[in-house]
Gaussian input, Z-matrix of N, CA and C with variables (Angstrom, degrees):
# hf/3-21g

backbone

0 1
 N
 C     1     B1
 C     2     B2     1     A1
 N     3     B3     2     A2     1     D1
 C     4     B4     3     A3     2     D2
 C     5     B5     4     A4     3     D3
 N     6     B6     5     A5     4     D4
 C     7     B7     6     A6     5     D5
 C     8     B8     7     A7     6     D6
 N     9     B9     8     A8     7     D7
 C    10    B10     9     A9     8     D8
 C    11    B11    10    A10     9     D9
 N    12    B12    11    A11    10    D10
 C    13    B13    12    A12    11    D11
 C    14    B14    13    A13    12    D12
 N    15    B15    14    A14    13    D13
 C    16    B16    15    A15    14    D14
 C    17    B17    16    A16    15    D15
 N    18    B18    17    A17    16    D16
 C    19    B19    18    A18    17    D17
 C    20    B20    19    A19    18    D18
 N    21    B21    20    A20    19    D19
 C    22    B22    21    A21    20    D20
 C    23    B23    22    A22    21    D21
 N    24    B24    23    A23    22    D22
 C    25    B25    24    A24    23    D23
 C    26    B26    25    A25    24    D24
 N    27    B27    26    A26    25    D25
 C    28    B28    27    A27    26    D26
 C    29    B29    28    A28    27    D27
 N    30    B30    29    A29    28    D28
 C    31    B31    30    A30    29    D29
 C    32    B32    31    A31    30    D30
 N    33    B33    32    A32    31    D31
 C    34    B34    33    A33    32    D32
 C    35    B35    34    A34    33    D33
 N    36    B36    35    A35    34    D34
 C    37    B37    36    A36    35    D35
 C    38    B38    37    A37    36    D36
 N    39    B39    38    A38    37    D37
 C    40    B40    39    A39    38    D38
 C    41    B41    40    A40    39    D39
 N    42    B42    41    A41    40    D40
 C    43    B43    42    A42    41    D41
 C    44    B44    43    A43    42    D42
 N    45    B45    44    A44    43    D43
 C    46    B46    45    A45    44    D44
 C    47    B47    46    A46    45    D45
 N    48    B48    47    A47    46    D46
 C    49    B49    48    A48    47    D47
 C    50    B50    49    A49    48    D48
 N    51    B51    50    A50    49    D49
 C    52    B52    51    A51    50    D50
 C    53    B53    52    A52    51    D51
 N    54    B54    53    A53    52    D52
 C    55    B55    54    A54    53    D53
 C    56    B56    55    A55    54    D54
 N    57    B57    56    A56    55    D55
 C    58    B58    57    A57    56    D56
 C    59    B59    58    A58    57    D57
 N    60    B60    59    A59    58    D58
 C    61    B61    60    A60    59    D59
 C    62    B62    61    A61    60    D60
 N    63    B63    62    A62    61    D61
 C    64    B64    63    A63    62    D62
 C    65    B65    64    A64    63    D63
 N    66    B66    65    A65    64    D64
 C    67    B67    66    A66    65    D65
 C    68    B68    67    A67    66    D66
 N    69    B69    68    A68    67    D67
 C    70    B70    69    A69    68    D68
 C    71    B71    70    A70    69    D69
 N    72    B72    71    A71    70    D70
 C    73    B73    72    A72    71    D71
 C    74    B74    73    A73    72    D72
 N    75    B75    74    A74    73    D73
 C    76    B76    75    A75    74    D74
 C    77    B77    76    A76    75    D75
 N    78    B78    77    A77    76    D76
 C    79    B79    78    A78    77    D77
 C    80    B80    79    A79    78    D78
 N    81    B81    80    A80    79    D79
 C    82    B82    81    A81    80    D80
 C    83    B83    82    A82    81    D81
 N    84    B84    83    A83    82    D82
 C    85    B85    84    A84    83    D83
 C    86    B86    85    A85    84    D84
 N    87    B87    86    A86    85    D85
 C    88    B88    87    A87    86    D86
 C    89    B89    88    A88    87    D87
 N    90    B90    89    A89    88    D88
 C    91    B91    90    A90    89    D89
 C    92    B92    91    A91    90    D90
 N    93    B93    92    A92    91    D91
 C    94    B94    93    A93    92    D92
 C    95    B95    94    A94    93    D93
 N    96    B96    95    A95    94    D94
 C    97    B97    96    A96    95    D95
 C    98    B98    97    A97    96    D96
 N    99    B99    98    A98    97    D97
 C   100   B100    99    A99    98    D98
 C   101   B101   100   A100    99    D99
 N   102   B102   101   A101   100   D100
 C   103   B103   102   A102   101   D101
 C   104   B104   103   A103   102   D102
 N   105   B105   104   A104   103   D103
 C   106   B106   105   A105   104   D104
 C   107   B107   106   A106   105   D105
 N   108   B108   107   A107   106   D106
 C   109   B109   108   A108   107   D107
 C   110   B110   109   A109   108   D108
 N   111   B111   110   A110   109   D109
 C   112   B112   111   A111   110   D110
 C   113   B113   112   A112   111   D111
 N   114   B114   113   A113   112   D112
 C   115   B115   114   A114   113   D113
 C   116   B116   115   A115   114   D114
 N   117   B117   116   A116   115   D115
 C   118   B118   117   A117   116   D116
 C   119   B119   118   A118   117   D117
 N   120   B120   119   A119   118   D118
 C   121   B121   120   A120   119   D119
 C   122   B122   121   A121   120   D120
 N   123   B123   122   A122   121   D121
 C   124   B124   123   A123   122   D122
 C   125   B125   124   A124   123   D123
 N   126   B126   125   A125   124   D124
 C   127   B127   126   A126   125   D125
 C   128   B128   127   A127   126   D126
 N   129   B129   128   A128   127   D127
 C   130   B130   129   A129   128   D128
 C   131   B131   130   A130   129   D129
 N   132   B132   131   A131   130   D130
 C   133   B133   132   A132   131   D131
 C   134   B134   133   A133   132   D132
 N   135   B135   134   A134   133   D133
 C   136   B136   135   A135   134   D134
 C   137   B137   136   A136   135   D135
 N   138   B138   137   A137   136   D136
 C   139   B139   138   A138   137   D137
 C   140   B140   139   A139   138   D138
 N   141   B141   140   A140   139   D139
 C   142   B142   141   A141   140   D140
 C   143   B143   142   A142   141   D141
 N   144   B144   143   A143   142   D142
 C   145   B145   144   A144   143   D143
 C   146   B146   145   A145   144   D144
 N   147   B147   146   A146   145   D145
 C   148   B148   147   A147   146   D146
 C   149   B149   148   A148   147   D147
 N   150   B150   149   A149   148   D148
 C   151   B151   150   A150   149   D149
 C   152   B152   151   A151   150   D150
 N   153   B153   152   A152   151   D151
 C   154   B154   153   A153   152   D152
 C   155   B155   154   A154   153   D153
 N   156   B156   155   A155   154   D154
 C   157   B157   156   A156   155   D155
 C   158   B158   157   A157   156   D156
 N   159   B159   158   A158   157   D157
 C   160   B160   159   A159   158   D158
 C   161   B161   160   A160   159   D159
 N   162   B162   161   A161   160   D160
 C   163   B163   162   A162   161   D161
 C   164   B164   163   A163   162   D162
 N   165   B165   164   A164   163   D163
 C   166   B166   165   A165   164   D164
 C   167   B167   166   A166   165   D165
 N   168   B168   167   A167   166   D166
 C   169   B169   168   A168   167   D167
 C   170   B170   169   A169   168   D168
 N   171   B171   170   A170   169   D169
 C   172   B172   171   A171   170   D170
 C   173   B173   172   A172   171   D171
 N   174   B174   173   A173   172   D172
 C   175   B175   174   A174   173   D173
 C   176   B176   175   A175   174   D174
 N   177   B177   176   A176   175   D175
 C   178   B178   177   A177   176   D176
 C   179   B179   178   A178   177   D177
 N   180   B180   179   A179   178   D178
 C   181   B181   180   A180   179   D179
 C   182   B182   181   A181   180   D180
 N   183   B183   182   A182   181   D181
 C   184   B184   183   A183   182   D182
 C   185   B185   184   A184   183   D183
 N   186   B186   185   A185   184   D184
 C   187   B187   186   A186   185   D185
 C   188   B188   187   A187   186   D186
 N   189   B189   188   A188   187   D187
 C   190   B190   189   A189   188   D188
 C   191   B191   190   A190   189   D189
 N   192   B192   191   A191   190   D190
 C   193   B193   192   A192   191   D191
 C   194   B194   193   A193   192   D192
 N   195   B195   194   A194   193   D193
 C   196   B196   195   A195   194   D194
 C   197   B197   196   A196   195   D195
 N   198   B198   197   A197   196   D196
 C   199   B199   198   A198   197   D197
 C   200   B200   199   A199   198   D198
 N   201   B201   200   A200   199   D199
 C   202   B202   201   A201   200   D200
 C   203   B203   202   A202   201   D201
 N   204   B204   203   A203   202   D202
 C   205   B205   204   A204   203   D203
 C   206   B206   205   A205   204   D204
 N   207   B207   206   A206   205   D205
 C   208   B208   207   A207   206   D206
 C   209   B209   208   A208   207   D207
 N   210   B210   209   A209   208   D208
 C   211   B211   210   A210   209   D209
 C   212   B212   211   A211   210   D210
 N   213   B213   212   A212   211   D211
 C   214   B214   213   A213   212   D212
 C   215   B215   214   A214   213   D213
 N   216   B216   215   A215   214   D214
 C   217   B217   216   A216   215   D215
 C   218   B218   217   A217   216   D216
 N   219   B219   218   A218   217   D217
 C   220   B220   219   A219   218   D218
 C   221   B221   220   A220   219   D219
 N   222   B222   221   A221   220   D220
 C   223   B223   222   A222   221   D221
 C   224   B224   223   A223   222   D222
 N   225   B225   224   A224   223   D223
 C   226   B226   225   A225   224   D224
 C   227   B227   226   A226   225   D225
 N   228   B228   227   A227   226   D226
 C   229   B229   228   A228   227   D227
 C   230   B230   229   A229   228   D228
 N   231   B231   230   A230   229   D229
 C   232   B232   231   A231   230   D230
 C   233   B233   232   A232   231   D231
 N   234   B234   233   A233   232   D232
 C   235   B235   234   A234   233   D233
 C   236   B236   235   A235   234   D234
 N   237   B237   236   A236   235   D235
 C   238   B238   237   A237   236   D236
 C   239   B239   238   A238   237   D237
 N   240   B240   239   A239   238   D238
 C   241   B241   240   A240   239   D239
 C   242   B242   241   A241   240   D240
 N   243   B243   242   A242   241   D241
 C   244   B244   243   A243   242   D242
 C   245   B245   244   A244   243   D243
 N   246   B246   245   A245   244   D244
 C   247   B247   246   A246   245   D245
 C   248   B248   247   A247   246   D246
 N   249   B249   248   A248   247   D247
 C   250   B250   249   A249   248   D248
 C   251   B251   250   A250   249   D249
 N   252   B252   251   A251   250   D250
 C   253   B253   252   A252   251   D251
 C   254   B254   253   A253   252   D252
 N   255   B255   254   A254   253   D253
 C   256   B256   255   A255   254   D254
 C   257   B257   256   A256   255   D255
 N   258   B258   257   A257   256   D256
 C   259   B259   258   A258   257   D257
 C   260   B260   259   A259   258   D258
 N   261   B261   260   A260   259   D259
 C   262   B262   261   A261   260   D260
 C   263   B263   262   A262   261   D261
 N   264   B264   263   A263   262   D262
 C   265   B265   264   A264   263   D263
 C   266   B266   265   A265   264   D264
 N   267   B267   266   A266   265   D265
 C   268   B268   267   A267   266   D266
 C   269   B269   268   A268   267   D267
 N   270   B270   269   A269   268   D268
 C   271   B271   270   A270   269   D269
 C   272   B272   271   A271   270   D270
 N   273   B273   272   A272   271   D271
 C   274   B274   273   A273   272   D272
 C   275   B275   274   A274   273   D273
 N   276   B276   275   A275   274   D274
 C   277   B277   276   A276   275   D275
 C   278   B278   277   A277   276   D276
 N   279   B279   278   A278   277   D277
 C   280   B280   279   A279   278   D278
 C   281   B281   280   A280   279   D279
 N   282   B282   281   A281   280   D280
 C   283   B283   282   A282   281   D281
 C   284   B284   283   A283   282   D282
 N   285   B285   284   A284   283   D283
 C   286   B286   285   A285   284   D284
 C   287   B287   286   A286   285   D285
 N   288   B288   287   A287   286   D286
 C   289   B289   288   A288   287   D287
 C   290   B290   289   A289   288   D288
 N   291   B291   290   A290   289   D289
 C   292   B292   291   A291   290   D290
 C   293   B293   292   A292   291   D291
 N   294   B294   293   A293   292   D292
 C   295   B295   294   A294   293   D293
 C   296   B296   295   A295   294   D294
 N   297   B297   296   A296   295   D295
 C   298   B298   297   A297   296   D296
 C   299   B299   298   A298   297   D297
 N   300   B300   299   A299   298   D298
 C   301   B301   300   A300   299   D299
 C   302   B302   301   A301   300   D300
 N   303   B303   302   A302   301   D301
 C   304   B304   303   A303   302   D302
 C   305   B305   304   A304   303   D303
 N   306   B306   305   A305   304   D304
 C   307   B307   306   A306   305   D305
 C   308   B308   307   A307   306   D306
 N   309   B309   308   A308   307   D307
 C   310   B310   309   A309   308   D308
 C   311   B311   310   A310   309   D309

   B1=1.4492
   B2=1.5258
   B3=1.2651
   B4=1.5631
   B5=1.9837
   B6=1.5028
   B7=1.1680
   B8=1.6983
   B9=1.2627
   B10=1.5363
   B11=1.4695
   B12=1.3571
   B13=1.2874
   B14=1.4001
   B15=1.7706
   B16=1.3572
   B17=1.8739
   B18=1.6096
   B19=1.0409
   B20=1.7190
   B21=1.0370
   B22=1.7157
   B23=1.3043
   B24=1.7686
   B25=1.5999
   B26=1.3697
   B27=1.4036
   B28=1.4585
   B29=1.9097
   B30=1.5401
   B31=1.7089
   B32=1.7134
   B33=1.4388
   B34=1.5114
   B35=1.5826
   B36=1.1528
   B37=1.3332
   B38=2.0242
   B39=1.4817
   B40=1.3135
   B41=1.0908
   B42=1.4699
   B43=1.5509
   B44=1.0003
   B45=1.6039
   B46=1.2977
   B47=1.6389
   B48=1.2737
   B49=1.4142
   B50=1.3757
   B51=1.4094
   B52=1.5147
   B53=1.3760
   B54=1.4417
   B55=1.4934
   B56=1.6053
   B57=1.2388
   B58=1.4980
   B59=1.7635
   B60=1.4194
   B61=1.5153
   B62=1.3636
   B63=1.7598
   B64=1.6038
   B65=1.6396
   B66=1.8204
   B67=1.6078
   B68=1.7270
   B69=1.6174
   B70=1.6499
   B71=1.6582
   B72=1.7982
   B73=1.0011
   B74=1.6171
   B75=1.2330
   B76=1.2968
   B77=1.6464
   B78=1.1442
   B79=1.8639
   B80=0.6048
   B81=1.5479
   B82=1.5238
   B83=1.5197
   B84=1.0829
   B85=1.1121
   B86=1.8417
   B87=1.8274
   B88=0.8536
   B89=1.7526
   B90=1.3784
   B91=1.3498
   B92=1.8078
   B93=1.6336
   B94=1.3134
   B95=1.5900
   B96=1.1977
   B97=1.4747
   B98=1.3411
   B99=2.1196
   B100=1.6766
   B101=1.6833
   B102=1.2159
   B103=1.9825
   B104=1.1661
   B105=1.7868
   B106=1.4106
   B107=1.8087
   B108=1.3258
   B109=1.3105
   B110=1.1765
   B111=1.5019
   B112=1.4112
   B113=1.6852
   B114=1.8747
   B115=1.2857
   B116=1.0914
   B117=1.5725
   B118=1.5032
   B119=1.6004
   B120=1.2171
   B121=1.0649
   B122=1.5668
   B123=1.3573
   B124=1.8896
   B125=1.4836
   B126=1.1943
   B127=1.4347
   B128=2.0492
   B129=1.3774
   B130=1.6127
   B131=1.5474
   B132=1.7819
   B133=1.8400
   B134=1.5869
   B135=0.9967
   B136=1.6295
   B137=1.4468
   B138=1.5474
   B139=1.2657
   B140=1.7297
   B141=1.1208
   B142=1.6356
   B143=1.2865
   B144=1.2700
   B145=1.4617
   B146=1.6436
   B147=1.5086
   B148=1.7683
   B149=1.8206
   B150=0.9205
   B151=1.4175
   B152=1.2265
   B153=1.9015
   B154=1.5430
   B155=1.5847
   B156=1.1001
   B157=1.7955
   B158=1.3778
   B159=1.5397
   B160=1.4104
   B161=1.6665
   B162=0.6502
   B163=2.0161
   B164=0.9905
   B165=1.3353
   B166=1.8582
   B167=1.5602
   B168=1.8360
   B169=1.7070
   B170=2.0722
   B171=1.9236
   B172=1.7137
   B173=1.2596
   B174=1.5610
   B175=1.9246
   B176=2.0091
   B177=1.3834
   B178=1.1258
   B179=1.4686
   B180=1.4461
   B181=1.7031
   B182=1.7287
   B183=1.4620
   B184=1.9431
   B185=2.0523
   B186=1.1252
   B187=1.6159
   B188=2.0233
   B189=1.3228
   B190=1.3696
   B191=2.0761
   B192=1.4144
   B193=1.5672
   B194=1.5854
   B195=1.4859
   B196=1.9654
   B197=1.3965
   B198=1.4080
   B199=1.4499
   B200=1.1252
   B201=1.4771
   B202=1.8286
   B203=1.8695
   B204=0.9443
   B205=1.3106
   B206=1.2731
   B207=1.5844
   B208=1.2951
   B209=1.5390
   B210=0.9981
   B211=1.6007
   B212=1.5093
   B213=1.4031
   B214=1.6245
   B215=1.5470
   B216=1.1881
   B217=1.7154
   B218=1.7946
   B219=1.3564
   B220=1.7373
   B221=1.3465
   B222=1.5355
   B223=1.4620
   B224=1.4701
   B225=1.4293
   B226=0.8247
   B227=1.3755
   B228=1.8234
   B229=1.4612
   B230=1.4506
   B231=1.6357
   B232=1.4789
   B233=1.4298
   B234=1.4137
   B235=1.3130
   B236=1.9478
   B237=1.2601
   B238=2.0717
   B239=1.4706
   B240=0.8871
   B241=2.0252
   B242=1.6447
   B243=1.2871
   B244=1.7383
   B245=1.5402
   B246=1.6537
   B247=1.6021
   B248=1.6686
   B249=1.1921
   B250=1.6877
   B251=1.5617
   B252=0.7817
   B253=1.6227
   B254=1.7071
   B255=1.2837
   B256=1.1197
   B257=1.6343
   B258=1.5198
   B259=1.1572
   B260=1.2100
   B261=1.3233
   B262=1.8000
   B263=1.6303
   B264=1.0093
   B265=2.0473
   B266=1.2089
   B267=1.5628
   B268=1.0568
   B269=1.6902
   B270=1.4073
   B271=1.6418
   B272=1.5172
   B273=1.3048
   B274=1.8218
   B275=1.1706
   B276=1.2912
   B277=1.6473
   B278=1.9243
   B279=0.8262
   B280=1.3897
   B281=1.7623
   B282=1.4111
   B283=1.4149
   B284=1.5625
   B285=0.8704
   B286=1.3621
   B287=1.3310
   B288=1.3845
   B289=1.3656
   B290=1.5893
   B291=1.6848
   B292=1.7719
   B293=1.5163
   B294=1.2760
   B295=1.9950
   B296=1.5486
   B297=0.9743
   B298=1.0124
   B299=1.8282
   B300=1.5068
   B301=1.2756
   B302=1.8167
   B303=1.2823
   B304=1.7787
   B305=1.7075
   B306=1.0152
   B307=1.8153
   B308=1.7393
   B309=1.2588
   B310=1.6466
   B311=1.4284
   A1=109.79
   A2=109.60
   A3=120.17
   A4=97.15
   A5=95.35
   A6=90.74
   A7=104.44
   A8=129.34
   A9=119.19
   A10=110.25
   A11=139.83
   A12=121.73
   A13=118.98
   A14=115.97
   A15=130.92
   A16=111.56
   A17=108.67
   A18=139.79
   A19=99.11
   A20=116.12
   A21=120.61
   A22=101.70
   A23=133.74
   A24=126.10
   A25=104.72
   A26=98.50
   A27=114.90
   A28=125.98
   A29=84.70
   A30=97.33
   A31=95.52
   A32=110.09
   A33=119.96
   A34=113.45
   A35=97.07
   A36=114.44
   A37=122.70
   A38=95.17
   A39=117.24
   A40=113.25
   A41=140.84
   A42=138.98
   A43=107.59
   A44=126.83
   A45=123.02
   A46=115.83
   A47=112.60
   A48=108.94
   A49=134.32
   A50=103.89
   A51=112.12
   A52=141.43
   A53=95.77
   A54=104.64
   A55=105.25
   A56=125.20
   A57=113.06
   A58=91.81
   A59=116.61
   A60=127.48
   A61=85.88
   A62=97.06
   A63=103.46
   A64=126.92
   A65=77.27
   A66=106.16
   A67=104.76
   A68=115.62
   A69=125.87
   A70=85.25
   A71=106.34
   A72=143.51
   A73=106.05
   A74=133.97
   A75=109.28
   A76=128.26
   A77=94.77
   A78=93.12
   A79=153.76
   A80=111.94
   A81=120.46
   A82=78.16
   A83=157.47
   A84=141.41
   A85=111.54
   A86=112.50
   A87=119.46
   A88=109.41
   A89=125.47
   A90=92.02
   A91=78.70
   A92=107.26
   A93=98.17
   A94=93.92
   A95=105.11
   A96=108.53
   A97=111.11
   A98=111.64
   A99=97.58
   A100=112.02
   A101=76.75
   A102=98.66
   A103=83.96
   A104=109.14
   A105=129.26
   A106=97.88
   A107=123.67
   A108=118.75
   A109=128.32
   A110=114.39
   A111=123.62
   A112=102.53
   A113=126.59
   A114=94.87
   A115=123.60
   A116=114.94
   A117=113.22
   A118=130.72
   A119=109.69
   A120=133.81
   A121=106.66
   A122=86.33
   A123=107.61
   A124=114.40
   A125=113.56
   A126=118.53
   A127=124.75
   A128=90.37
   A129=90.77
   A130=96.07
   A131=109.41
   A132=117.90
   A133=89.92
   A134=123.58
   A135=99.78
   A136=114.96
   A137=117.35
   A138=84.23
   A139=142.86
   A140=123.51
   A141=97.49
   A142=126.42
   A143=121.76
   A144=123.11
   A145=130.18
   A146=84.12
   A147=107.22
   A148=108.32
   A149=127.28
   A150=127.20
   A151=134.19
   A152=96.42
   A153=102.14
   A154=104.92
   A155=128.68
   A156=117.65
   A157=71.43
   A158=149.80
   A159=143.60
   A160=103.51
   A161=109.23
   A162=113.79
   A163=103.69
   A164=121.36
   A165=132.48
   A166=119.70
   A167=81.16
   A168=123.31
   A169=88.34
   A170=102.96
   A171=101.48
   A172=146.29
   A173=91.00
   A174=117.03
   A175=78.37
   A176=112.27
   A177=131.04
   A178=115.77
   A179=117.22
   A180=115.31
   A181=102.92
   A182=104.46
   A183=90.32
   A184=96.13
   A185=119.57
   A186=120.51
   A187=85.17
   A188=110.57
   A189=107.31
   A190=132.28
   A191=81.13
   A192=107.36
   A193=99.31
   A194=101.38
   A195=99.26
   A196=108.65
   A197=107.56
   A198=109.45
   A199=109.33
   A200=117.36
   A201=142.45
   A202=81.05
   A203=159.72
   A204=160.87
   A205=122.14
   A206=140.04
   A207=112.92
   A208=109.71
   A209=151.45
   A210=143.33
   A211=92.80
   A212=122.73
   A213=158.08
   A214=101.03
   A215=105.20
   A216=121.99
   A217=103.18
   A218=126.20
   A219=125.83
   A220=102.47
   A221=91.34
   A222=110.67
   A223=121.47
   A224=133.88
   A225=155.94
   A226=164.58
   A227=112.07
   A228=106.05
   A229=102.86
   A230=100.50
   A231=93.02
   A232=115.41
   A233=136.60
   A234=124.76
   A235=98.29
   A236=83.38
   A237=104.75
   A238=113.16
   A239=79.53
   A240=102.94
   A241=104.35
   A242=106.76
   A243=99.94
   A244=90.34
   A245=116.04
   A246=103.97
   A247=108.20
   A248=128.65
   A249=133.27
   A250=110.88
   A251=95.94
   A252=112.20
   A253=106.19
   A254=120.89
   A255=132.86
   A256=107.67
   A257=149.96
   A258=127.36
   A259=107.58
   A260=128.85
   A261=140.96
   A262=110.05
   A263=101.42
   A264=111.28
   A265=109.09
   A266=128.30
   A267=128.70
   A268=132.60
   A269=119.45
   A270=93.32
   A271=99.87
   A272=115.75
   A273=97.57
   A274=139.11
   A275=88.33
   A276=121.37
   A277=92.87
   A278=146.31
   A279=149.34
   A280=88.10
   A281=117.90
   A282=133.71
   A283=127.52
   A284=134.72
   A285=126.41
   A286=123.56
   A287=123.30
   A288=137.68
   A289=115.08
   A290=103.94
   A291=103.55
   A292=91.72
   A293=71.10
   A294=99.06
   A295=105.14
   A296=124.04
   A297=140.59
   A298=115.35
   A299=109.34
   A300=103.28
   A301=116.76
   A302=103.44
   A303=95.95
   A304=89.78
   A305=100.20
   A306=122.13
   A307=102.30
   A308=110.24
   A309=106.97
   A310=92.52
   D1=-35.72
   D2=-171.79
   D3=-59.40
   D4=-58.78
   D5=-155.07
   D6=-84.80
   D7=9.83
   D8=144.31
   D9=-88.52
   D10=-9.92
   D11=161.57
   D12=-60.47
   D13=-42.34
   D14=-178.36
   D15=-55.34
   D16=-50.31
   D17=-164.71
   D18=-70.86
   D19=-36.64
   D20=176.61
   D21=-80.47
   D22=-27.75
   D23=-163.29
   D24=-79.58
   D25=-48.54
   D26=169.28
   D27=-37.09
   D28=-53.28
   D29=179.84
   D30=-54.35
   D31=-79.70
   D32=161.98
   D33=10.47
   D34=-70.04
   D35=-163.64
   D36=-67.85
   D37=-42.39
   D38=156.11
   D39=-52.84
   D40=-53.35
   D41=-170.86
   D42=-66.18
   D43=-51.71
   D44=179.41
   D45=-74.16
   D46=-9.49
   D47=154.85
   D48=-66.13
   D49=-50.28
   D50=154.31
   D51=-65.56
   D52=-12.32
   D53=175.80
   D54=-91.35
   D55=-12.21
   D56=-148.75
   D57=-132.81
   D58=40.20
   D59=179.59
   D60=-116.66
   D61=107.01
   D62=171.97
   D63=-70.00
   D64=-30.67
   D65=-165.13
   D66=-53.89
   D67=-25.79
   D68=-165.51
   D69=62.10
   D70=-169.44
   D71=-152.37
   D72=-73.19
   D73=135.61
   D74=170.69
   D75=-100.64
   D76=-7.34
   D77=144.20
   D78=-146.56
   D79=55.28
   D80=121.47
   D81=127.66
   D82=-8.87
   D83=170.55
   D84=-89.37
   D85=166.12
   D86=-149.84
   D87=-97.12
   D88=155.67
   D89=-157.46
   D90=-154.20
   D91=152.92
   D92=-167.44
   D93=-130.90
   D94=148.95
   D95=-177.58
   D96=-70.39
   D97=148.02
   D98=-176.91
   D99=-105.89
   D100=165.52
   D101=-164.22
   D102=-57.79
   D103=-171.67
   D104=-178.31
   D105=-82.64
   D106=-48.00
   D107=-171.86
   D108=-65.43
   D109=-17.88
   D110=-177.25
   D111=-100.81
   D112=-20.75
   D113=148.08
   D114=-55.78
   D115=-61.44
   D116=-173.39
   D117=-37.67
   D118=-31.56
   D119=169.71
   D120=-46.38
   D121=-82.59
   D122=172.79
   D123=-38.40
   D124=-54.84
   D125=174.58
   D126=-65.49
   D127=-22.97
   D128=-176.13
   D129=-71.89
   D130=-50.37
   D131=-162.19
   D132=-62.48
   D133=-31.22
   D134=-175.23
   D135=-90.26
   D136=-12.48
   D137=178.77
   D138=-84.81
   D139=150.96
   D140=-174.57
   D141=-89.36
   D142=16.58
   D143=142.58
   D144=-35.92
   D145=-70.38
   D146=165.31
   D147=-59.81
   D148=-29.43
   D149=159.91
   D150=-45.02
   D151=-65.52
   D152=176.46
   D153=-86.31
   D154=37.01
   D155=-170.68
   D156=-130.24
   D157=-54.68
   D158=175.48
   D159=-43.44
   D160=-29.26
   D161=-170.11
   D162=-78.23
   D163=-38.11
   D164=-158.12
   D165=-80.36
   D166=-36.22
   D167=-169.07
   D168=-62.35
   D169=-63.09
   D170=172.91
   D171=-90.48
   D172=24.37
   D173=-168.65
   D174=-92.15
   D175=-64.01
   D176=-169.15
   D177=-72.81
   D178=-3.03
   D179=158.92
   D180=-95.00
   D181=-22.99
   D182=-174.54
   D183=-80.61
   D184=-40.46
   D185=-167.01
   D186=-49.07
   D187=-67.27
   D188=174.67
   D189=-12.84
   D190=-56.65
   D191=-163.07
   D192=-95.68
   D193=-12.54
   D194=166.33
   D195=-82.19
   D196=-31.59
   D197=-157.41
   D198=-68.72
   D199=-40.82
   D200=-150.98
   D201=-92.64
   D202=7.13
   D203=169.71
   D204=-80.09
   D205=136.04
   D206=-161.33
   D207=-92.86
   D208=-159.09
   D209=-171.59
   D210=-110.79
   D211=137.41
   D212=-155.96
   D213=-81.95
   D214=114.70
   D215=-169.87
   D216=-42.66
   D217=158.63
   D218=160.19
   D219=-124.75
   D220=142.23
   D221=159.69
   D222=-105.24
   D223=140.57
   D224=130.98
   D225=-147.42
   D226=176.82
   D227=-160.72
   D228=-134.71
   D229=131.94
   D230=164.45
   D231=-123.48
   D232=169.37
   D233=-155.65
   D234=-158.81
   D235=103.51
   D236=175.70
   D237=-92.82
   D238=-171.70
   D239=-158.33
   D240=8.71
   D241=94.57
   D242=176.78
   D243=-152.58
   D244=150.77
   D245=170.78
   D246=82.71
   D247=12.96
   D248=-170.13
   D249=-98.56
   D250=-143.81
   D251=-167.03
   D252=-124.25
   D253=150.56
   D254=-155.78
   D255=-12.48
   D256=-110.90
   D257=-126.66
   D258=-78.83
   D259=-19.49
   D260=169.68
   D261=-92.63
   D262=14.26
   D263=146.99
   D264=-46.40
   D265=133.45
   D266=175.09
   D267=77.00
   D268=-164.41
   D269=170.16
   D270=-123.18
   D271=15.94
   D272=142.68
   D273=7.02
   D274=-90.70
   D275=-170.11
   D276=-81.64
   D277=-22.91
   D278=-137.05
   D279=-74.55
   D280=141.32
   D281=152.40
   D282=-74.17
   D283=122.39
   D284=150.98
   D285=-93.03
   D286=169.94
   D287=173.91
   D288=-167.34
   D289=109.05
   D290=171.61
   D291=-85.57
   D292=171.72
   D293=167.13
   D294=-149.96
   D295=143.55
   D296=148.66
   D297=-115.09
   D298=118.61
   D299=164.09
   D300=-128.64
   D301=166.66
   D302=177.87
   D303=-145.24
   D304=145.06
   D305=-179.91
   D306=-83.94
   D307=125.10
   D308=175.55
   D309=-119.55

């Protein structure tokens, strides 16, 4: 409510701006004063209320579309007997093991 009271003062305010330019146009073309709806208009697209509540509106459709997503596969490796003492010196002898897992 607040911010269509603001959003109507504004319009308000625009008309009588445009209405009350003695000077007219300064070049030379013809220019018509705006209605009440097309301030309002004018005044809603600019304000950044309506901006950041549009942002919030697609901050809060991606959290959605993260959530409903399934959780991101892992890889891994682990690697034994390497780095030891005489015959498991080195990585020779060393083990590996991947993994791959994914959460269902």
């Amino acid at each position: 409510m607040r911010k269509l009271v603001c959003a109507t003062a504004v319009a308000w305010l625009l008309v009588a701006a445009a209405q009350a330019d003695p000077a007219g146009p300064t070049n030379g073309s013809v220019t018509r004063p705006l209605t009440l709806q097309e301030a309002v208009d004018r005044a809603l697209q600019d304000d950044p209320g309506t901006k950041a509540a549009a942002e919030r509106v697609a901050a809060a459709t991606a959290r959605a579309r993260q959530a409903a997503a399934p959780p991101n596969p892992r890889a891994g490796l682990e690697l034994e007997n390497f780095g030891g003492d005489g015959r498991f010196s080195g990585a020779e002898t060393a083990e590996a093991t991947y993994a791959l897992t994914q959460e269902i």
